[in-house]
Residue, then its C-alpha position, 0 to 999 in steps of 0.5 A: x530927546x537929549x533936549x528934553x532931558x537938559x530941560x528936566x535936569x534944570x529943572x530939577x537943578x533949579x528946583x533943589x537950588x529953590x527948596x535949599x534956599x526956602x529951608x534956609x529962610x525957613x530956618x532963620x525964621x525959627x521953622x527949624x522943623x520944616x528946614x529940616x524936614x527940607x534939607x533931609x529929603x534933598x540929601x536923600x534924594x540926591x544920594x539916591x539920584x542917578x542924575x549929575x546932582x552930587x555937587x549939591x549935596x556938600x550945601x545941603x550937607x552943611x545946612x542940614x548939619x548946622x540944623x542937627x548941630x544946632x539942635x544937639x545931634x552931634x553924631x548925626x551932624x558929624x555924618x552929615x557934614x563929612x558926607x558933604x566934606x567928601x562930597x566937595x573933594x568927590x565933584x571939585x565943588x568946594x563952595x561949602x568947603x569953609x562952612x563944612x571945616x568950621x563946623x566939624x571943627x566945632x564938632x571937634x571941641x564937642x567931641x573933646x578932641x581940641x587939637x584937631x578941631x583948633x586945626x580945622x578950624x585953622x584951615x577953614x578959616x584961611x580958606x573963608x579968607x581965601x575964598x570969600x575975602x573974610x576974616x572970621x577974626x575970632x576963635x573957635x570958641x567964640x563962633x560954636x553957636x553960629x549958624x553957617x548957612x549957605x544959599x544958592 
């Protein structure tokens, strides 16, 4: 019985990794509704979830934030993207950590609130140096209308 149980849970692992990558390609090729309709139902569903799939949502987080940031809801996004932020420190997965800072940092300059969003987005990008071997090498300013979008 355990046996079966490894198998639906790949399954299941698989299948949020698949549909987070389709609402990414959805996004990027201007479907931005289904994205998102996508990446809504996998972040309910994996706070709902009694299995082991909370180290997902920080990417469906940052996705699903960077669409509601993109496209002016700014609270909701600031939600979504610190639920994804605890969730990263929550479970030690910090794949989407850089994305999440830079992008509440981005928030931050929405918000009006410029120096703590500047020291976000320091950190961010030192942990994008750190983690993925690249350099940002421009401000905050310069980057508030860029996608940060993460496949699995």
């Amino acid at each position: 019985m355990q046996h079966s149980y490894f198998l639906m849970s790949a399954d299941k692992e698989l299948s949020i990794k698949t549909l987070n990558n389709v609402a990414v390609e959805y996004f990027e090729w201007g479907l931005q509704n289904a994205a998102y309709q996508i990446w809504d139902e996998l972040y309910h569903e994996i706070q709902c979830s009694t299995d082991d799939f909370e180290q997902f949502l920080p990417v469906i987080s940052c996705n699903m934030g960077n669409m509601l940031r993109q496209t002016g809801y700014y609270e909701e996004a600031y939600r979504v993207l610190t639920q994804g932020l605890k969730r990263c420190f929550g479970t030690g997965s910090i794949y989407a950590l850089p994305e999440l800072l830079t992008q509440l940092s981005i928030l931050g300059m929405k918000f009006g609130k410029t120096q703590e969003a500047h020291s976000m987005y320091f950190l961010g990008k030192h942990i994008f140096l750190w983690s993925r071997q690249l350099d940002i090498g421009q401000s905050i300013e310069e980057v508030m209308d860029r996608d940060f979008l993460l496949y699995y």
